[in-house]
C-alpha positions as CSV (number, residue, x, y, z in Angstrom):
1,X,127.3,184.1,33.6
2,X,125.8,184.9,37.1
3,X,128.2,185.7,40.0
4,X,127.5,184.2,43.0
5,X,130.7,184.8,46.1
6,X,129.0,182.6,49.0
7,X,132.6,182.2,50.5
8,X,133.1,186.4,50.8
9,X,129.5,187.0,51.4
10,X,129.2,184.3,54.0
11,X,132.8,184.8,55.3
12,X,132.7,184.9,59.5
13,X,133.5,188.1,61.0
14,X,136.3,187.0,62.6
15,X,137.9,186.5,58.9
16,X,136.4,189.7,57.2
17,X,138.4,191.5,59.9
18,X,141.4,190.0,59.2
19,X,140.7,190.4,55.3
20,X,140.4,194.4,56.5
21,X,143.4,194.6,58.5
22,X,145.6,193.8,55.9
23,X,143.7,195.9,53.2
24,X,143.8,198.9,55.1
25,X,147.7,199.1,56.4
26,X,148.1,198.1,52.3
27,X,145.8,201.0,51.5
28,X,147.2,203.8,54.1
29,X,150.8,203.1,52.9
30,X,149.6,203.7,49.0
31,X,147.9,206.4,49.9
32,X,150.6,208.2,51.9
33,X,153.0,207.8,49.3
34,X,150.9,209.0,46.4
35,X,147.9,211.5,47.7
36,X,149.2,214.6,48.8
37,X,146.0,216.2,50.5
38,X,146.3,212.3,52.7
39,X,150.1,212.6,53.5
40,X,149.8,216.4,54.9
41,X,146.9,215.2,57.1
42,X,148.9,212.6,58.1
43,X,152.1,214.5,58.9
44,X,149.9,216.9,61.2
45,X,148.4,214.4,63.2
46,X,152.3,213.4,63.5
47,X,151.2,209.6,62.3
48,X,153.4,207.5,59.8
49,X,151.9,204.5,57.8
50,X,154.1,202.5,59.9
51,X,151.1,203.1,63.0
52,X,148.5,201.9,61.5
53,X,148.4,198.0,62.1
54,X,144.5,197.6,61.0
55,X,140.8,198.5,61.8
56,X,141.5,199.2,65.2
57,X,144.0,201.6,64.7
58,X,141.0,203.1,61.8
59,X,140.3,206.3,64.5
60,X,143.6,207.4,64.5
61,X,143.2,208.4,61.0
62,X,142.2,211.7,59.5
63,X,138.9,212.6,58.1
64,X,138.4,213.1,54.4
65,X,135.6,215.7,53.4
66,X,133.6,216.7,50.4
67,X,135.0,219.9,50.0
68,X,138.5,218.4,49.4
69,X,137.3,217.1,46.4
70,X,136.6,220.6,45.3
71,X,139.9,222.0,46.7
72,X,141.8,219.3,44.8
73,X,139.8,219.2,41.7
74,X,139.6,218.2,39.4
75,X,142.2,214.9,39.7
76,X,144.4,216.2,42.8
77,X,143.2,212.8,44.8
78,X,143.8,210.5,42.5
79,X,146.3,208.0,43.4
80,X,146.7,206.4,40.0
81,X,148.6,208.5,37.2
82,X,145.8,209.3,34.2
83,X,147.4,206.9,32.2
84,X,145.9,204.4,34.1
85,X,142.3,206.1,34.8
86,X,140.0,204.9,32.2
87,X,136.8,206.4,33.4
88,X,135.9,209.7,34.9
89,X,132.2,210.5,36.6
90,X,131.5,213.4,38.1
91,X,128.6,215.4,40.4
92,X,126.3,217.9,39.0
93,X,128.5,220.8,41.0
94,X,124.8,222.8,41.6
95,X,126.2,223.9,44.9
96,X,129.8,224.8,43.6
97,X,132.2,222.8,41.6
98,X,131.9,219.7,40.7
99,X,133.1,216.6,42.6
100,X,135.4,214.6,40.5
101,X,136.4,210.8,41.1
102,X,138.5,207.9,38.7
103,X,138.2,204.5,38.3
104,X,141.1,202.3,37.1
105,X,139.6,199.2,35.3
106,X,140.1,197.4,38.5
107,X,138.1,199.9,40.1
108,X,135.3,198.9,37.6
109,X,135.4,195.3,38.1
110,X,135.4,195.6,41.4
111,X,132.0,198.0,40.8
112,X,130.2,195.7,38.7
113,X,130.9,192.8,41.3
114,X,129.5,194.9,44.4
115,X,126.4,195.4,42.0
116,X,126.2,192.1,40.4
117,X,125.9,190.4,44.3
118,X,123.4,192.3,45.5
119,X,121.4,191.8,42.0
120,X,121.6,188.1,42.4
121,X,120.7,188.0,46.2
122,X,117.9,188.9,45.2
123,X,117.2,186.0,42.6
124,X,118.5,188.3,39.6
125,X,120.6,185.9,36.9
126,X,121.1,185.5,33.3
127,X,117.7,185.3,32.3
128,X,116.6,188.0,33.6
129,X,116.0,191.5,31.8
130,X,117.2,194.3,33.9
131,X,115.9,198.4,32.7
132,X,118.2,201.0,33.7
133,X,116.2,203.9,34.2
134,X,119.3,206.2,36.0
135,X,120.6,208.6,33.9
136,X,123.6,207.9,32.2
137,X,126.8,210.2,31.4
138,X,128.7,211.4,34.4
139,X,125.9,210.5,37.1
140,X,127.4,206.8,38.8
141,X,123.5,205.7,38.3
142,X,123.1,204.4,35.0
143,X,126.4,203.2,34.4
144,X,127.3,201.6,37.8
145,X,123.7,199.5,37.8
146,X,124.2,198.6,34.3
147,X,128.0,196.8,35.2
148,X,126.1,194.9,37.6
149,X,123.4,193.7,35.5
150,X,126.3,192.7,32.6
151,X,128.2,191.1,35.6
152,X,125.3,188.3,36.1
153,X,124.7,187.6,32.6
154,X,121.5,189.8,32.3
155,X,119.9,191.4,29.4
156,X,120.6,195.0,30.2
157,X,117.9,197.5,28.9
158,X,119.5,201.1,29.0
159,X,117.0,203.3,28.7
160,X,118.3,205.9,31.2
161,X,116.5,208.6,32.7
162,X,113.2,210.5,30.5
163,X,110.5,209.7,28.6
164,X,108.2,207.9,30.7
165,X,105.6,206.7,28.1
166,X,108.3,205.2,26.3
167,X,109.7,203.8,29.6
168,X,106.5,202.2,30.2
169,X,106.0,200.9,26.7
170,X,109.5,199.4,26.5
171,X,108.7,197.8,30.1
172,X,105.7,196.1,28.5
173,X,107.8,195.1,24.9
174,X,111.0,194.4,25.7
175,X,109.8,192.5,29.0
176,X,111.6,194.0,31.6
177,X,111.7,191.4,34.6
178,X,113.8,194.4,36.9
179,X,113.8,198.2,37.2
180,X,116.7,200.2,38.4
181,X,116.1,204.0,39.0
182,X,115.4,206.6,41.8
183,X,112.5,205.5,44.3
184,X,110.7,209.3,43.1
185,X,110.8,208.2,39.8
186,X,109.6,204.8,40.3
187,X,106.6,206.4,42.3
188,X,105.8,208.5,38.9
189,X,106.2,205.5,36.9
190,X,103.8,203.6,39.1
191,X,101.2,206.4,38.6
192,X,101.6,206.2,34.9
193,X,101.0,202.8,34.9
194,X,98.0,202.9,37.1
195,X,96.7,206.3,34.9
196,X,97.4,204.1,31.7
197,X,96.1,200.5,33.1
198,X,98.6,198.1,31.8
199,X,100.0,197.3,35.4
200,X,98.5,193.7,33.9
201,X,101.3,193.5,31.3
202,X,104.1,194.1,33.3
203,X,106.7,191.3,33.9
204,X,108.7,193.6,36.5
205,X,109.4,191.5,39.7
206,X,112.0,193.7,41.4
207,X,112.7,197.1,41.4
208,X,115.8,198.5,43.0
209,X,115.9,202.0,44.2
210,X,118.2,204.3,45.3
211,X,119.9,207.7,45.0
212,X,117.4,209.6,47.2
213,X,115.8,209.0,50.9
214,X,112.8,207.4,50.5
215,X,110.1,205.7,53.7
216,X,109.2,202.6,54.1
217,X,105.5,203.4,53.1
218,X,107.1,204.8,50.1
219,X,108.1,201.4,49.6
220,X,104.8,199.6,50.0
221,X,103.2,202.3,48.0
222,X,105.6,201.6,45.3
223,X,105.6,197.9,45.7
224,X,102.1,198.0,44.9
225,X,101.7,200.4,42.1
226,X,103.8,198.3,40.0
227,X,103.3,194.9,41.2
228,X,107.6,194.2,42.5
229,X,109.3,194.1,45.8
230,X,111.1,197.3,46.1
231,X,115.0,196.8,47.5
232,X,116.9,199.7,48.4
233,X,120.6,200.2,46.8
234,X,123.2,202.6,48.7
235,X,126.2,204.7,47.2
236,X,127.7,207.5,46.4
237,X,130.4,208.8,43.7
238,X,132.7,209.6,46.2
239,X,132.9,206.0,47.6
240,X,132.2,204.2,44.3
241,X,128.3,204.7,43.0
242,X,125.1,202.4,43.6
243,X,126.8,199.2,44.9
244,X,128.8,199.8,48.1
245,X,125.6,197.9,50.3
246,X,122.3,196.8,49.2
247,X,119.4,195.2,50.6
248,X,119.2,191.5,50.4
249,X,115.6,189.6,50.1
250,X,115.0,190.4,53.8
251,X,114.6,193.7,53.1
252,X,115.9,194.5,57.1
253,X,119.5,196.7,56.3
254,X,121.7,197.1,53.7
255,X,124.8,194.9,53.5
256,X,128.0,196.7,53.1
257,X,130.8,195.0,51.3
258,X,133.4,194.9,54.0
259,X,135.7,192.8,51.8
260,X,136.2,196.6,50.0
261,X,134.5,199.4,52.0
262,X,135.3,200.0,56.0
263,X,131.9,201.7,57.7
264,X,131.7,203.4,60.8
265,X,129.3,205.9,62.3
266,X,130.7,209.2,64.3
267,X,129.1,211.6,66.3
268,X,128.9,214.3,64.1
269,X,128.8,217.2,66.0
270,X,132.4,215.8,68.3
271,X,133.7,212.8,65.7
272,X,133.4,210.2,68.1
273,X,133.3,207.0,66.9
274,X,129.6,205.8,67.8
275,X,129.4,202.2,69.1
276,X,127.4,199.7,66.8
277,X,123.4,200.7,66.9
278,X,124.2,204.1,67.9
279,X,122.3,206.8,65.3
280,X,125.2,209.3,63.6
281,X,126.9,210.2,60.6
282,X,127.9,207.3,58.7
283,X,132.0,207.5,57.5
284,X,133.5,205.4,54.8
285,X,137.2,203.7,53.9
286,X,137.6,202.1,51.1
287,X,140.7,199.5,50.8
288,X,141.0,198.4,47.0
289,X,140.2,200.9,45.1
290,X,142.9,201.9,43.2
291,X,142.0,205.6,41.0
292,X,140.1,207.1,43.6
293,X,140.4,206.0,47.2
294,X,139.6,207.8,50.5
295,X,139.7,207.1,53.8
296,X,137.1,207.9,56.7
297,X,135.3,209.9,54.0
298,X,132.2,212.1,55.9
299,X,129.1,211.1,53.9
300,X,127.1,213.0,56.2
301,X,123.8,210.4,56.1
302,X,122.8,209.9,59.7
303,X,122.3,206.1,60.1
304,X,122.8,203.1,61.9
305,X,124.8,200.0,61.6
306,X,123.9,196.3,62.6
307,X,125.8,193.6,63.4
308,X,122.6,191.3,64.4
309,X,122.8,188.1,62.5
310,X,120.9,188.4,59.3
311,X,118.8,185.2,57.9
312,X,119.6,185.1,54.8
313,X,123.3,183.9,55.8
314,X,125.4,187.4,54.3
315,X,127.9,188.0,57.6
316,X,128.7,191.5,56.0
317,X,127.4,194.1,58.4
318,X,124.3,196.0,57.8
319,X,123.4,199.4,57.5
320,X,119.7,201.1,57.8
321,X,118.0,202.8,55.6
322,X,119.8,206.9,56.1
323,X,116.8,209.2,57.4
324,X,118.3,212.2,56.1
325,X,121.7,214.3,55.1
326,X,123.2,216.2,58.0
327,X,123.6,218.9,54.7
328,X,119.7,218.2,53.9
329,X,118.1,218.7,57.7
330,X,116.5,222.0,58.2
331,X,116.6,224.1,61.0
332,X,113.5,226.0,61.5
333,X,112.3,228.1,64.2
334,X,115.9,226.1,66.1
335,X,114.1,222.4,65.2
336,X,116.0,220.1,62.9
337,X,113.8,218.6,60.3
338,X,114.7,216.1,57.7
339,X,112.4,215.9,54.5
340,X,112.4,212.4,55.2
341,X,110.5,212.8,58.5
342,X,107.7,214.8,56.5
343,X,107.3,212.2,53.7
344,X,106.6,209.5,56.9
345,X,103.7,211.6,58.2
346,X,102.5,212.4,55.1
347,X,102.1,208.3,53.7
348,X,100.8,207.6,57.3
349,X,98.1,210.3,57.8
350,X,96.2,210.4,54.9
351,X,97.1,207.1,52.6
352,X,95.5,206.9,49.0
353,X,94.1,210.3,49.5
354,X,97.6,211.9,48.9
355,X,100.3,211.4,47.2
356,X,103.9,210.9,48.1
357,X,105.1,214.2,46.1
358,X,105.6,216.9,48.3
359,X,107.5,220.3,48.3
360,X,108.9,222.1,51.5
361,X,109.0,225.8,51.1
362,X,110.9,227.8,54.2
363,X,111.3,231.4,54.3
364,X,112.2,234.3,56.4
365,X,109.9,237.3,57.1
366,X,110.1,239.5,59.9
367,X,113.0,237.3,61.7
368,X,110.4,234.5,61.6
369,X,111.3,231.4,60.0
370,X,107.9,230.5,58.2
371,X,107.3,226.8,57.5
372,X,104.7,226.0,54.5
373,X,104.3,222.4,53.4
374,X,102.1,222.1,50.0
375,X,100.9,218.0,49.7
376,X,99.7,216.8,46.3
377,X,96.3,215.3,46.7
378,X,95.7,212.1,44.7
379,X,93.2,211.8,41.3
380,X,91.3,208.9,42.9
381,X,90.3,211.2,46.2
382,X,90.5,215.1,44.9
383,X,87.6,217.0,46.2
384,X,86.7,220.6,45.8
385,X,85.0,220.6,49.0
386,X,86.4,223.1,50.8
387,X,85.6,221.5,54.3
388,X,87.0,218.6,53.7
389,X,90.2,220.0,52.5
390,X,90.5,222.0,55.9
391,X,89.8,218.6,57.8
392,X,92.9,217.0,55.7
393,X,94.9,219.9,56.3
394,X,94.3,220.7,59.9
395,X,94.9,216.5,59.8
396,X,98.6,216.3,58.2
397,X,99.5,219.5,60.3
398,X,98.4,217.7,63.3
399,X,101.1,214.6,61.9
400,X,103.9,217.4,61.6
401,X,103.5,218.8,64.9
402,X,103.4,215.7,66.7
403,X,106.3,214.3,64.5
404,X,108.5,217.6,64.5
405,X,107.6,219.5,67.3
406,X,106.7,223.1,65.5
407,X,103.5,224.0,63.2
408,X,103.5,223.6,59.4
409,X,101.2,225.5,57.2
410,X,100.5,222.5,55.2
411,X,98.4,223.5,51.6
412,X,96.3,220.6,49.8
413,X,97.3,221.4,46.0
414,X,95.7,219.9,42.8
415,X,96.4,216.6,41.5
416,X,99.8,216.6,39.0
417,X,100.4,220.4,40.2
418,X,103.5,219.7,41.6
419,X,106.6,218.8,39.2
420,X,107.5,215.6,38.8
421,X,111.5,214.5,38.8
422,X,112.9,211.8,36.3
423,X,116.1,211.9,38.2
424,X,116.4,213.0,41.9
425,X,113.4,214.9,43.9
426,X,113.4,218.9,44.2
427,X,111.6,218.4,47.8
428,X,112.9,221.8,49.1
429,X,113.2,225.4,48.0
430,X,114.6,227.3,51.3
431,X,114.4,230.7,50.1
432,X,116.1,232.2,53.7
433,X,119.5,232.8,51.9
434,X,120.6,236.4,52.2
435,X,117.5,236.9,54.8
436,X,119.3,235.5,58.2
C-alpha cells in the first residue's frame, strides 16, 4: 500500500518547530543518560539536559564527529542495549576503521518511511517496479532504497550493484519502471544502453541517484541516455542512509525530513552557525532515532539550505545539491578544488565529445604540487588527430583555469580507458602522501 503523509509533509513551519522542540529536549535527555561519549561533552561545556528547552537552544550543544565513531567503535554510541539492535551497517573503513551504526526496528520504519515519501512525491506507488542497483550487505544503499520501495507497495527488484549486461537485460524483462543506484553508475549504464541500442525497450521513468556528487549536466546527460528524470537522494550511514532529504518533482533542493532530522549549516573553519542561504558545512541532529542517534553530527558537505516556499506544497526545508566534502576538496598550489567543480567544466566545455568519467591525479615533485587532469573522450567523437586533440585540451584547460584559478595539465585519453565504478567513483588518486 503507498504512503502518502500530506499532514507531516505539508505541516506549517510554525508546527514543524514545535514538533522539533519537543523531540529534541526528549532526545538530549536520552542521550545524556545513556551515551557516554554525549554526557562527557556535555559535562565540559558545563550544560545539563535540563538547558536545552528546543531548536533554539540547538548551538549550545556539542559537536559530534566522524572520528568518534572510530574512537567508540564498534557500538560505544549506541543508545539502545544490543538486545534491542536488530540491524548493523557499516562503512567500508578504507581510510581507518570502520564506522559502525544500529538500527532498532523503529529506526527501520522510520527509514523506509523517509524513503517511501520521497519515492511517492515523485509519482512512485504500488504499481510500480523499482531496481535496486546499490550494493547490498553493510553499505545503507541497497537495503535502505529497497525499505522504501516495500514501504509504497512496489515491486522491489534487488539486483544490487555488478553485472551490467544483466542489469540491463533484467531492466528490459522484468520491466523496471525506476532505478535506484549511484549517479556514476547510472552514467555507465546509460552508455551501455546507448552502445547496445535497446534505450527503445526501456520502461524506466525515474531514476534516483545518490551516494556521490554529481552536476547538474550530469543530470541532463543522464536524463537523456536513459530516457527518465534523474532525482537526487541525500544520506549518510551516520545519520540514517539514502532517505534523510530527497528531491521532490521540482527538482530545485532536497527536502529534509524535519519531523526526524534537525539541519543547520556552520562555518566550518569557526563553527558558527551560518544564517539560512549562507554556503558551509551542513550539521545534522536527529530526534527519534532510537539505536544510533547523534546530535549536531559534522557531515562535512558544504551546502546550502532554503527556506523559500517550494511549489509542490512540502514546507520541510530544503537543501542544495552539496558541491563537495570539506575531506574531498584539494588544495593545490594553496587553491581549494572540489572534484565537483572539474566535472562542471568538463560537461560544459566540450558536451558529447567527452565523457563525464574523469580522474584527478596530484603529485608532488620538486616542492611543486603538479596538477594533471586525464578526460575520457567519447566513442561518437574520438579522433586521432593530433591537432584537434591539442585544441580540446588547450580548450578544457582554458575551463579549469577560469573556474579554479591555477593550470591543469588536462590529457584527452581513449574511449573506455578509464575504469568504470559499479558502486562509488575513484575520481582522485593524490599521490603527495609522505611527499609534503
Amino acid at each position: 500500500m503507498a504512503i502518502r503523509t500530506p499532514e507531516i509533509e505539508c505541516m506549517p513551519r510554525d508546527q514543524i518547530k514545535k514538533l522539533q522542540d519537543e523531540r529534541l529536549v526528549a532526545q538530549v535527555k536520552r542521550m545524556y543518560e545513556r551515551v557516554e561519549c554525549f554526557r562527557k561533552r556535555m559535562d565540559e561545556k558545563g550544560l545539563t539536559p535540563e538547558d536545552i528547552h528546543g531548536v533554539d537552544d540547538l548551538h549550545l550543544l556539542p559537536f559530534s564527529y566522524k572520528s568518534d565513531l572510530r574512537d567508540y567503535y564498534p557500538y560505544g554510541l549506541f543508545a539502545e542495549p544490543m538486545q534491542n539492535i536488530v540491524r548493523v551497517h557499516a562503512s567500508s573503513g578504507t581510510t581507518g576503521k570502520r564506522i559502525v551504526v544500529g538500527y532498532t526496528q523503529n529506526d527501520l520504519d522510520l527509514w523506509a518511511e523517509c524513503v517511501a515519501r520521497m519515492m511517492n512525491g515523485l509519482g512512485l506507488d504500488e504499481k510500480d517496479f523499482v531496481q535496486v542497483s546499490y550494493g547490498y550487505g553493510l553499505f545503507t544503499g541497497g537495503l535502505g532504497a529497497h525499505g522504501g520501495a516495500e514501504r509504497i507497495g512496489a515491486t522491489v527488484i534487488p539486483t544490487s550493484s555488478g553485472n551490467t549486461a544483466l542489469q540491463i537485460q533484467t531492466m528490459i524483462d522484468f520491466g523496471s519502471t525506476a532505478l535506484c543506484c549511484t549517479p556514476s553508475y547510472a552514467m555507465y549504464l546509460g552508455e551501455e544502453v546507448q552502445r547496445m541500442g535497446v534505450k527503445d525497450q526501456l520502461k524506466l521513468k525515474v531514476a534516483i541517484l545518490g551516494a556521490e556528487p554529481w552536476s547538474e549536466d550530469m543530470r541532463l546527460k543522464i536524463e537523456e541516455a536513459l530516457g527518465v528524470k534523474a532525482y537526487d537522494i541525500y544520506g549518510l550511514s551516520e545519520i540514517l542512509g539514502p532517505g534523510v532529504s530527497g528531491e521532490c518533482e521540482c527538482q530545485c533542493g532536497m527536502h529534509v525530513w524535519e519531523d526526524h532530522f534537525i539541519p543547520e549549516i556552520i562555518d566550518p573553519d569557526t563553527c558558527e552557525v551560518l544564517p539560512i542561504g549562507a554556503t558551509g558545512e551542513l550539521v545534522f541532529t536527529t530526534i527519534t532515532k532510537e539505536g544510533f542517534p547523534l546530535i549536531r553530527y559534522r557531515t562535512r558537505d558544504i551546502c546550502t539550505l532554503t527556506d523559500e516556499p517550494c511549489a509542490c506544497g512540502r514546507t520541510h526545508i530544503r537543501m542544495r545539491k552539496p558541491s563537495g566534502r570539506t575531506d574531498d576538496m584539494l588544495i593545490i598550489r594553496g587553491v581549494n578544488v572540489f572534484p565537483s567543480q572539474i566535472e562542471e567544466v568538463l560537461l560544459k566545455v566540450y558536451g558529447d565529445a567527452i565523457t563525464p568519467n574523469y580522474q584527478i591525479i596530484v603529485d608532488r615533485v620538486n616542492n611543486n604540487d603538479t596538477f594533471d587532469v586525464n578526460v575520457e573522450m567519447s566513442e561518437a567523437f574520438f579522433t586521432d588527430d593530433v591537432k584537434s586533440i591539442e585544441k580540446m585540451e588547450r580548450t578544457i584547460t582554458e575551463g579549469l583555469r577560469s573556474m579554479l584559478g591555477i593550470g591543469a595539465k588536462v590529457h584527452l585519453v581513449n574511449p573506455k580507458s578509464i575504469v568504470r565504478s559499479e558502486g562509488k567513483a575513484k575520481r582522485v588518486i593524490d599521490n603527495r602522501k609522505g611527499k609534503m
